[in-house]
C-alpha positions as CSV (number, residue, x, y, z in Angstrom):
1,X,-104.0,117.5,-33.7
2,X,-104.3,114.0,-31.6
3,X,-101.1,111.6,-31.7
4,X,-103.0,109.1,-34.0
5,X,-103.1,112.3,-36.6
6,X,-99.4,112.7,-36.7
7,X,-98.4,109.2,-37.3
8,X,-101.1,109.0,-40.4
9,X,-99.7,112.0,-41.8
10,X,-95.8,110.7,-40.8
11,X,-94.8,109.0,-44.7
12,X,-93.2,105.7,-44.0
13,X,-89.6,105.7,-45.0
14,X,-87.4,102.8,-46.4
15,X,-83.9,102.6,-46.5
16,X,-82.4,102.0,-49.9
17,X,-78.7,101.6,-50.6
18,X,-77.9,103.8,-54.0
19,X,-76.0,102.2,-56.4
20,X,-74.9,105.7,-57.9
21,X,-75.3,109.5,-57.1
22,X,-79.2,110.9,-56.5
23,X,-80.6,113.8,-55.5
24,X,-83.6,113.1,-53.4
25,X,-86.8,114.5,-54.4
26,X,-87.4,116.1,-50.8
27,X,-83.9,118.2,-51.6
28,X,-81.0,118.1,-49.2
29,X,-78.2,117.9,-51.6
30,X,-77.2,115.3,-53.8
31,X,-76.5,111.7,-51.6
32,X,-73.3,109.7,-53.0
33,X,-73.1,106.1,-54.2
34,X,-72.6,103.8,-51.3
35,X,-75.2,106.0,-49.1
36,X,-77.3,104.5,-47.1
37,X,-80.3,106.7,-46.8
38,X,-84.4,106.5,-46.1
39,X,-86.6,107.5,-48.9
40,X,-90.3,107.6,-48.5
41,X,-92.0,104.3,-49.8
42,X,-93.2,105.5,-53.3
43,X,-89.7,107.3,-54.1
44,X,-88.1,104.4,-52.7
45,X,-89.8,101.7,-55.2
46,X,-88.7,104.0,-58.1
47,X,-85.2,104.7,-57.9
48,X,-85.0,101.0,-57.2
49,X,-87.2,100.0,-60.2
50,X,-84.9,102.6,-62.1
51,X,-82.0,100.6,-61.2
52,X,-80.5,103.4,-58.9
53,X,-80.5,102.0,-55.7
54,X,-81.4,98.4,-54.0
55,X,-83.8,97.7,-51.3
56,X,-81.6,97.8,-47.8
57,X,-84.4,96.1,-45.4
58,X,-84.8,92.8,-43.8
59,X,-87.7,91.8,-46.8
């Protein structure tokens, strides 16, 4: 597997700011309110559509 076919396969992560508790969907323990933490970009627009976290990039 070339270079290029790593960073097509890589999912592009955005960092969301949660508003209350989540679990992400990739596991690893439920994150706190207050976390900063990257979500890949499909999660990402749900649990800010959902009202659980806010976008935390420079949109």
């Amino acid at each position: 597997m070339n270079a290029q076919q790593q960073i097509l396969q890589k999912p592009k992560l955005l960092p969301v700011l949660l508003l209350r508790g989540y679990v992400p969907e990739s596991g690893g323990g439920k994150q706190l309110a207050g976390s900063l933490i990257n979500l890949p970009v499909e999660e990402a627009r749900k649990v800010v559509k959902l009202g659980i976290a806010e976008r935390a990039d420079d949109f």
